[in-house]
C-alpha positions in Angstrom: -33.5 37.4 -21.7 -32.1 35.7 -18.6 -30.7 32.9 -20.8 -28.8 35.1 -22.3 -27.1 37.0 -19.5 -26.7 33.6 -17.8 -24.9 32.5 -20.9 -22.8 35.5 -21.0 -21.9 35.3 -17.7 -20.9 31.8 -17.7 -18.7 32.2 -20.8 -16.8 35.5 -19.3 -16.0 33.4 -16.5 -15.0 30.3 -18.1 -12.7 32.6 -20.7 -11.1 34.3 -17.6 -11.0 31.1 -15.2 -12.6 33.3 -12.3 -15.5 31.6 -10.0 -16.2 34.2 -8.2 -18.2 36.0 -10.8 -20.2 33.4 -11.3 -20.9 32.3 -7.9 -21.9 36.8 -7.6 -24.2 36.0 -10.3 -25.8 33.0 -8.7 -26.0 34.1 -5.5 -27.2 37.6 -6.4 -28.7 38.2 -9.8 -30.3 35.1 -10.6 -31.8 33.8 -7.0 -33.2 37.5 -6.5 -34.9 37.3 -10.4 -35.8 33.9 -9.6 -37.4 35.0 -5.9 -39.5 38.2 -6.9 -40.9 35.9 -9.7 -41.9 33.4 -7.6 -43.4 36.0 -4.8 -45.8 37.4 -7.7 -46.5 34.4 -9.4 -46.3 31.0 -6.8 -49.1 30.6 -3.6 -46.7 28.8 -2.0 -44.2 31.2 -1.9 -46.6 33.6 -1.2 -48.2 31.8 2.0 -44.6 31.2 2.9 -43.8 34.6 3.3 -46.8 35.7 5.1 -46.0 33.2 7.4 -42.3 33.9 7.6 -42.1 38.1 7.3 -38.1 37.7 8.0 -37.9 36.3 4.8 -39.3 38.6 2.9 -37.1 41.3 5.2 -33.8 39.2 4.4 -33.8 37.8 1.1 -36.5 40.2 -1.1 
């Protein structure tokens, strides 16, 4: 499912010649998909944010 949207986003913005949505995309969509699957499914990430609670405050 993400392949998809990350395919259509990346051929919207090509067609248009506008950055901006992708770097939205990238810096919103797919980093927080990619950071709540890694809080559920990753120790590390997991020990990182117990050490680290602003993280989880700032970027979940």
């Amino acid at each position: 499912m993400w392949y998809r949207q990350l395919q259509i986003v990346v051929e919207g913005a090509t067609q248009c010649g506008d950055d901006m949505i992708l770097r939205r995309f990238f810096i919103d969509d797919f980093y927080k998909c990619w950071f709540n699957w890694a809080k559920s499914h990753r120790a590390d990430v997991q020990e990182l944010l117990a050490n680290n609670p602003i993280l989880e405050k700032n970027y979940a």
